[in-house]
N, C-alpha and C positions, 0 to 999 in steps of 0.2 A: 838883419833883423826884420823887415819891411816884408821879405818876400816868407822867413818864417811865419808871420803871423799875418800874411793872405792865402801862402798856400790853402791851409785846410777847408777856411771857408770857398776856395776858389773853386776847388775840388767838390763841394758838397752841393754849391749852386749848380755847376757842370753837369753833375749827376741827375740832381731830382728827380727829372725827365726821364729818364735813361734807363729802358727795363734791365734788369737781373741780367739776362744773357746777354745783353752789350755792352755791359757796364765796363769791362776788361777795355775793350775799343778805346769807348770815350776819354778813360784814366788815362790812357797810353794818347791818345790825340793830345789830350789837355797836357800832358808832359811833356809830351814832344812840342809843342807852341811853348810852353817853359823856357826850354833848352834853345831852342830857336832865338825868341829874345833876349834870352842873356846871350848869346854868342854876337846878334846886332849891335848887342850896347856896345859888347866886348869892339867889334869890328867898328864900332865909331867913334869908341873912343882914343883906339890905338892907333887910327887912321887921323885924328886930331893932334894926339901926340907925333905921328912921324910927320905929320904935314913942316911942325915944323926943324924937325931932325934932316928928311931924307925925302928927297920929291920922289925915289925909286919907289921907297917902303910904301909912299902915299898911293903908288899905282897899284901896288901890288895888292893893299887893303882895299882899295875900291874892289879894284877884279873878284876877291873874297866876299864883299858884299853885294856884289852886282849876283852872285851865283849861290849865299845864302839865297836874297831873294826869289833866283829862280826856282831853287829845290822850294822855298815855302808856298810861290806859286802851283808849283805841282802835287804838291800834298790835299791841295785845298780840293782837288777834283777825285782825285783817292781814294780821301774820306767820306765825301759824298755819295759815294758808290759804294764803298764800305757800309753804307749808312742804310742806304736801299736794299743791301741782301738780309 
């Protein structure tokens, strides 16, 4: 319920800015940082649950989020550059 009723205005702040022909870009940046977060939450909270299941499953979730983080570090320079054409 929380993320139905931030999405739109989240979307709408996002845009403002954002001429007509890059508006496709930003949508798609701004969903994709979406997906990203719930997949962290995702990855921290089932890395809390196996912490105390399975010390394996606990390594295996870190490694999962060790390489979310790196793929969101890489997007960030991406877009940037996405942003300047």
């Amino acid at each position: 319920m929380g993320v139905g009723l931030t999405n739109g205005p989240a979307h709408a702040a996002a845009l403002v800015d954002v001429p007509p022909e890059r508006s496709a870009t930003a949508a798609g940046l701004l969903s994709s940082a979406r997906y990203v977060g719930g997949m962290a939450a995702m990855i921290a909270l089932g890395s809390v649950k196996a912490s105390a299941a399975a010390p394996e499953a606990e390594r295996l979730l870190g490694q999962a989020f060790k390489g979310l983080i790196a793929a969101a570090a890489l997007a960030l320079p991406v877009s940037l550059l996405l942003r300047k054409r």
